[in-house]
C-alpha positions, 0 to 999 in steps of 0.5 A: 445438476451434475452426476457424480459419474458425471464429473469422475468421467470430466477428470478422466478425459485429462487424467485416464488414471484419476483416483476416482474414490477420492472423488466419489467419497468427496462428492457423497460426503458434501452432498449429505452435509449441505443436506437441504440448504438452498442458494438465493437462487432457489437451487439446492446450495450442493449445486454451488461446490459441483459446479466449482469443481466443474470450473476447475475440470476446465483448467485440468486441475487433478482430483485432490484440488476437485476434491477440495473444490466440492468440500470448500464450504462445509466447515463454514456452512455444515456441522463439519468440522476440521477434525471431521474432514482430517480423519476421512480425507487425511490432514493435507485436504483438511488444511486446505479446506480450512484455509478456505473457510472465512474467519467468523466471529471477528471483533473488527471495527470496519467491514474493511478491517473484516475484508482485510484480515480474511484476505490476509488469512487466504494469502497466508493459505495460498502461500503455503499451496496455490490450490487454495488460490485456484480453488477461491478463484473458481468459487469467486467466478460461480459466485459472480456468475449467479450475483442476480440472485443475491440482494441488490444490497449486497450485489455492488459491494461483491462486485467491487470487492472482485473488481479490487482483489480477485481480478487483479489477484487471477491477473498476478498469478497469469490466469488471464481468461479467468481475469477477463471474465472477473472483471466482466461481470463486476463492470456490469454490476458497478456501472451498468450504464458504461458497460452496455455502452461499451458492449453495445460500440463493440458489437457494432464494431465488430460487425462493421470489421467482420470482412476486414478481420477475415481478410487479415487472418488469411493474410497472414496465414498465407505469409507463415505458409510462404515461410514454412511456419506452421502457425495458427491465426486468430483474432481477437476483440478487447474485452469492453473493461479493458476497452473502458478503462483504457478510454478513463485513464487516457482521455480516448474516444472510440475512433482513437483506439488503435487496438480493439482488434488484434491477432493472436499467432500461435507457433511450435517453438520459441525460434519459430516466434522469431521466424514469423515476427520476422516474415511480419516484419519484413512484410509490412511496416512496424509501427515505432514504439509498439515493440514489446518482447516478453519472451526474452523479459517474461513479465511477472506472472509468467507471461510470455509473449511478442507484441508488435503492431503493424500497418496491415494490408488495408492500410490500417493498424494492427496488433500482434502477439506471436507465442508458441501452444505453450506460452498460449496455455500460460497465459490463459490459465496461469499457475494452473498451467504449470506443471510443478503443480501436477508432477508432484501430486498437486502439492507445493514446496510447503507440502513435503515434495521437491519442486523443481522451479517455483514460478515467478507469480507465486514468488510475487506472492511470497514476497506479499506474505513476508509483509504479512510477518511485519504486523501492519494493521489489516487497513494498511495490509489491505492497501498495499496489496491492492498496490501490488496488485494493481499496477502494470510494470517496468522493468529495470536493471542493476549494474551487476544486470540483475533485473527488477520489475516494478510497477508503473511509477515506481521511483528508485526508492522503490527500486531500492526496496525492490533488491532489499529492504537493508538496500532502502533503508540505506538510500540516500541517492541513485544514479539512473542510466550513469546520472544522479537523479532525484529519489523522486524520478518515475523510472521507465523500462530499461532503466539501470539504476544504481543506488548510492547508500549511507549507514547513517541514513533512515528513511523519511517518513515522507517517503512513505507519500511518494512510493508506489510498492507495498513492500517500500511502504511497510519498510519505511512506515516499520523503520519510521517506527523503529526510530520513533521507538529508539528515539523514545527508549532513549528519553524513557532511559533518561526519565528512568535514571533521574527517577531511581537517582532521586530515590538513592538507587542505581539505574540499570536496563539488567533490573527491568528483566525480572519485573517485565510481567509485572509492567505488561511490556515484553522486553526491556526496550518497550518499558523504556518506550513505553516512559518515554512517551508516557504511558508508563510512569517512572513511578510505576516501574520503581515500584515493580522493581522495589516493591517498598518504594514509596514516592517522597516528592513535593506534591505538585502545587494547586492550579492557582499556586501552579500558573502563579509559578510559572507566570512568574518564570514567563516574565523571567524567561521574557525579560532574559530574551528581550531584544535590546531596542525592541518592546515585547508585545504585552497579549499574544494575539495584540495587532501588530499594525504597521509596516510589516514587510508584505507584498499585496497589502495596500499600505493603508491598512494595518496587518497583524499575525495569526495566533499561531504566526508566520515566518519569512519561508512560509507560503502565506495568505492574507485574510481581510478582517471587516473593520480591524484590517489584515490576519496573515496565515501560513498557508497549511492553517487548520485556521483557514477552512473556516474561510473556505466559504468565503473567497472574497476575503482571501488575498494573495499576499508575499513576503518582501523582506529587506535583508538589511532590515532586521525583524523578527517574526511569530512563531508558535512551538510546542515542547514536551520536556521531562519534568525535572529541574533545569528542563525550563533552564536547558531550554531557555539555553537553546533559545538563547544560543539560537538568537532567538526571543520567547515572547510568551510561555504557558503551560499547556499539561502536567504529568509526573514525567512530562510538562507539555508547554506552548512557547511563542517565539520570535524567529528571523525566518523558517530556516532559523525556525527549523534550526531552533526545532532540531536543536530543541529535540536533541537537548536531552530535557525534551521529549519534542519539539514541534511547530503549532499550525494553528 
C-alpha cells in the first residue's frame, strides 16, 4: 500500500508547489475512518481511496481532486458525515465528496430505477464540478481492476453497467485511454469467449505484422526527416472491444479488417499537421473515402486530429492520425487535460472563478443536465442518456454555417431539437443540401439543413419512435404531454361550467385560487386537468368552493333501470342511421357470410368480420374457422396472438373493393363523453352529418362526469373512419374518440 510521503512526492513531480497539509490531513483522516474495514480481496478497504488518488496522480490532476479522491467513500461507507468533512476540509471539498456518495434508502420499484436516479444524481454533481467526473472514473476503473474479487453474481451486472454508462461517459468527456481500458476489462467479463478469441487473433496478428510495423515506422520517419518535420512515429493495435464490436455491427471476418494497425504521428504545430499529411500524400496513394479532418471540425469532446489511410510501402493499407503533443494529451486524458481546470484552482464556473472557455464535452454535458429539470421518470433519463452517449456523430450545418453534431442516424427532426427546442416543436418540413426531404431522412456529414417551421404545429407523438437524440425525445414526449393536458384543461373547464350552471352559480378559473390546498392540485390548470380526465370530480371541487353545496341530481338509475334505458336509445339511435335498402344486423358478432369484396378467399367459403371489424385501408389477414369458414382481422389484432401458434390457419387475403359498389363495413369505436344531457344527441349528430351508420351501442362505465361508451359503426373505409374519430374528438361532449382493436 502507498505511503503518505509517498504519494505527496507523486504530486510534487507535476506541481513542485503541492499543498502537501492538504494532502496528509486527507490521507490521515480516511485511514483513521475505514479503521479495519476490508475489501472482497482481503486488502484493508483504505487501499481502495489510495489507489484512486494514484490513478488520478497519472492524469496530473491537483491535490484538491486527490484529496477528494482519498475521502470518496467516508460518507458512504464511515460515521463521517457531510458536517464532519465541511468543518475540516472547508464546504467546496464537502460538496464534492458528497456528490459522490450514492443515494442510500431509495423507495424504487426497479434496480434500474435505483441505477438511474443515482446516475442523475452524479450528473447533477458533475455538472456543477468535473472533478466529480474524474474522481468517479478513477473509482469505476479501481474497482473493475480487482472485479475477480467481487461475488460472481454481482461481477456481470458491474461489468455492464460500465459497459453502458461510464465508458461511453469517459469517451464523451475525451479521456480515451480511460475509455479503452473501461471497455477492456468489462468485455472480459460480459463475454469471456469472444474476448479470448479476440486477444488471442490479435496477438497472432501482431506477431506475424511485427517486421512490417517496424518497416512502416522507419518509413515514415525517413519521409518527415526528408521534409524538415520533426515528428514522432508510433504504432498502434485496436483494442479487441473495439475490434469486436466493429466485426458484430459490420458483418466482418478478421482478414476484412483494414485498420487493426494504424500509425499515430505526433508533430509541434497545428501547421505542421498539414506539412506532413502533405508529404504522406504525395507520397503514397490516399485511399478514397477515409479522409477525416477533425482539427478544422473538432469532434465533441474536444478530439482533434487527421485520419487518413494510405497504401504504404508494402502495398498494403494503412491508417494515420496526424496531431500536434497537444492534441495527443487531449485525447488520451480528455477533460483532465484541459487547463481551465488547473489554472483556476481545480474549481469550474459553478465555483465562484472566472473561466476562460468551457470545453465542448463538458457543454455536452450541460446540455444532458437541462433534461434533468424536465421531470422525466428515472427509466426514461437513464435511456436517453445512454443515447447520448452511445452513438458516434455527423456533423451538419444551418444555412446561417452554424454547425451541429449529431449522432449517427440523426434525421432533421433531430436536427431541429439540436438548435432549439422552440425550433422542434415548430417543425413541419426541412429542406437537406436546397431540397425538401421528409422529417424521416438519415442525415450524413456535411449536410445543410434548414427547417421549415409553423405556429400551428405540435409535434406527433410518433416522432418520439423515429428520433435518435435524448434531447428531441423529452421535447416531444413533454410537448405531447402539454397538449394532452390542454386538451384535458379545456374538457374539465367545460365539465366545470355545466357543474356550477346546474347548481345556480358563475364559473370562473379566479374561484379555483383560493381552494387549491384543498384540491391537492398546484395551480389552476391542473384541477382543470385533473376533471377533465376524471380523477377529480366536479362534485368535489363545488364543495371546496362552496363548503354548503349539496348535490341535488337524480341518483342515477339501477343496473337493470340503467341498460333497459339505454337499450331503448340503441334501438333509437339504430333506427335514426339506418341505411335505407339495407337490413342492420340483429348481434354484433353474427356471420356476415356471402360476397364480401376480399381477394384470397375462395368463393365457397362464407366470411365474416372480427368483433372489432375491419375497414377498405386496413392491412388485413384472414383466419380460417374449422366448420364456420373465414374471420378477417385487421392486422395490428391483439386478437390474432392467439394464432401465433397456429400458421396453418393464416391466409393472405386483400381488399378488392369496386368503387361503383357502395358497401359499408365494421368498425368498433370508443367515446368517452361528458355526462350530461345532449352528449348521446351531439354524437349521433356527428354520425349522422358523416354518412356514417351506428349498428350497436352499449354502455361500457359510468361516473358522475363521464360515460365510456362502445359503438359499433359502419364505415366506407379508413379514411371515412378516421375523418369520423377527428370530428368526434373536436365535439365539445367528448372527452375521446378512439378505434378498438380488439
Amino acid at each position: 500500500m502507498m505511503r503518505q510521503y509517498e504519494l505527496v512526492e507523486r504530486v510534487q513531480r507535476y506541481k513542485p508547489d503541492v499543498n502537501e497539509a492538504l494532502l496528509n490531513k486527507a490521507y490521515v483522516y480516511a485511514m483513521q475512518k475505514h479503521g479495519h474495514q476490508k475489501r472482497a480481496s482481503g486488502d484493508p478497504y483504505f487501499s481502495h481511496p489510495l489507489e484512486v488518488a494514484a490513478i488520478l496522480t497519472e492524469m496530473h490532476m491537483d491535490e484538491a481532486t486527490i484529496a477528494v479522491a482519498l475521502l470518496h467513500d467516508t460518507i458512504e461507507d464511515t460515521t463521517a458525515t457531510r458536517a464532519e468533512i465541511d468543518d475540516l476540509f472547508g464546504p467546496e471539498m464537502g460538496k464534492l465528496v458528497e456528490g459522490l456518495t450514492k443515494l442510500k434508502k431509495l423507495d424504487l420499484v426497479s434496480k434500474k430505477a435505483e441505477q438511474a436516479e443515482n446516475l442523475r444524481k452524479l450528473l447533477l454533481a458533475i455538472s456543477e464540478d468535473v472533478r466529480v467526473l474524474l474522481v468517479k472514473l478513477a473509482d469505476r476503473l479501481h474497482n473493475m481492476r480487482t472485479l475477480d474479487h467481487v461475488p460472481e453474481a454481482k461481477r456481470l451486472r458491474i461489468a455492464e453497467e460500465t459497459m453502458d454508462i461510464y465508458a461511453p461517459l469517459a469517451g464523451r468527456m475525451g479521456m480515451q485511454g480511460m475509455r479503452e481500458e473501461l471497455e477492456e476489462i468489462a468485455f472480459r467479463y460480459i463475454n469471456p469467449e469472444a474476448y479470448r478469441a479476440v486477444t488471442a487473433r490479435l496477438a497472432e496478428i501482431f506477431e506475424r505484422n511485427k517486421g512490417v510495423l517496424t518497416d512502416i515506422e522507419k518509413a515514415l520517419s525517413a519521409l518527415f526527416e526528408k521534409h524538415a518535420i520533426n515528428a514522432g512515429v508510433k504504432s498502434r493495435q485496436k483494442k479487441p472491444w473495439s475490434v469486436f464490436r466493429k466485426m458484430e455491427a459490420k458483418a466482418l471476418s478478421f482478414e476484412q479488417l483494414s485498420d487493426i494497425f494504424g500509425f499515430r504521428v505526433v508533430v509541434d504545430t497545428v501547421e505542421d499537421c498539414y506539412r506532413a499529411l502533405g508529404a504522406i500524400h504525395t507520397t503514397w496513394s490516399m485511399v478514397p473515402g477515409r479522409f477525416k479532418d477533425y482539427i478544422s471540425t473538432p469532434k465533441q469532446n474536444d478530439y482533434r486530429s487527421i485520419h487518413t489511410t494510405i497504401v504504404g510501402p508494402s502495398r498494403q493499407r494503412v491508417e494515420l492520425q496526424i496531431r500536434t503533443r497537444e492534441m495527443n494529451k487531449i485525447a488520451e486524458y480528455g477533460v483532465a487535460a484541459h487547463s481551465i481546470y488547473k489554472d483556476t484552482g481545480g474549481k469550474t464556473n459553478g465555483a465562484g472563478h472566472a473561466i476562460s472557455k468551457e470545453t465542448n464535452a463538458y457543454a455536452w454535458l450541460r446540455r444532458t443536465i437541462e433534461q434533468l429539470a424536465e421531470g422525466d421518470n428515472p427509466e426514461d433519463f437513464l435511456e436517453n442518456t445512454k443515447l447520448e452517449l452511445f452513438q458516434d456523430q455527423v456533423f451538419c450545418f444551418t444555412p446561417k454555417g452554424m454547425l451541429i453534431a449529431l449522432p449517427r442516424g440523426a434525421t432533421p427532426i433531430d436536427f431541429a431539437y439540436a438548435v432549439h427546442t422552440d425550433v422542434g416543436d415548430t417543425c413541419v418540413g426541412a429542406k437537406v443540401n436546397g431540397r425538401i426531404m421528409p422529417l424521416m431522412t438519415e442525415l450524413k456529414n456535411g449536410d445543410e439543413v434548414e427547417i421549415i417551421r409553423s405556429k400551428a404545429q405540435v409535434p406527433p407523438a410518433a416522432w418520439e419512435s423515429v428520433v435518435v437524440t435524448g434531447k428531441a425525445r423529452a421535447a416531444i414526449r413533454r410537448a405531447t404531454k402539454n397538449a394532452i393536458r390542454k386538451q384535458y384543461s379545456g374538457l374539465g373547464a367545460r365539465i366545470l361550467e355545466r357543474a356550477f350552471e346546474r347548481a345556480g352559480k358563475n364559473f370562473t378559473k379566479e374561484s379555483l385560487k383560493p381552494v387549491l390546498h384543498r384540491l391537492a392540485r398546484k395551480d389552476i390548470e391542473d384541477v382543470l386537468a385533473s376533471v377533465g380526465r376524471g380523477e377529480l370530480a366536479s362534485t368535489d371541487v363545488m364543495k371546496a368552493v362552496f363548503p354548503d353545496y349539496k348535490d341535488e341530481r337524480v341518483t342515477p338509475a339501477a343496473p337493470k333501470q340503467r341498460e333497459e334505458g339505454w337499450s331503448k336509445i340503441r334501438n333509437a339511435a339504430g333506427m335514426l342511421f339506418q341505411i335505407p335498402g339495407r337490413a342492420a344486423r340483429k348481434d354484433k358478432d353474427q356471420p356476415r357470410d356471402g360476397a364480401v369484396p376480399i381477394r384470397g378467399v375462395r368463393g365457397d367459403l362464407p366470411v365474416r368480420f372480427a368483433p372489432e371489424g375491419a375497414v377498405p385501408g386496413d392491412r388485413i389477414v384472414g383466419i380460417v374457422q374449422p366448420g364456420t369458414g373465414i374471420t378477417i382481422y385487421p392486422i395490428q389484432s391483439p386478437a390474432l396472438q392467439a394464432f401465433d401458434d397456429q400458421p396453418e390457419r393464416w391466409i393472405d387475403v386483400r381488399w378488392d373493393i369496386d368503387e361503383r359498389t357502395k358497401e359499408r363495413f365494421p368498425a368498433r369505436v370508443s367515446v368517452t363523453a361528458i355526462n350530461a344531457p345532449g352528449s348521446l344527441a351531439d354524437i349521433a349528430q356527428v354520425v349522422a352529418s358523416n354518412d356514417a351508420n351506428i349498428h350497436t351501442l352499449s354502455m361500457v362505465r359510468t361516473a358522475p362526469d363521464f360515460t365510456e361508451m362502445l359503438i359499433d359503426l359502419e364505415v366506407w373505409d379508413l379514411k371515412h373512419l378516421n375523418r369520423l374519430l377527428s370530428q368526434l374528438k373536436d365535439n365539445s361532449s367528448v372527452s375521446d374518440a378512439r378505434r378498438v382493436n380488439g
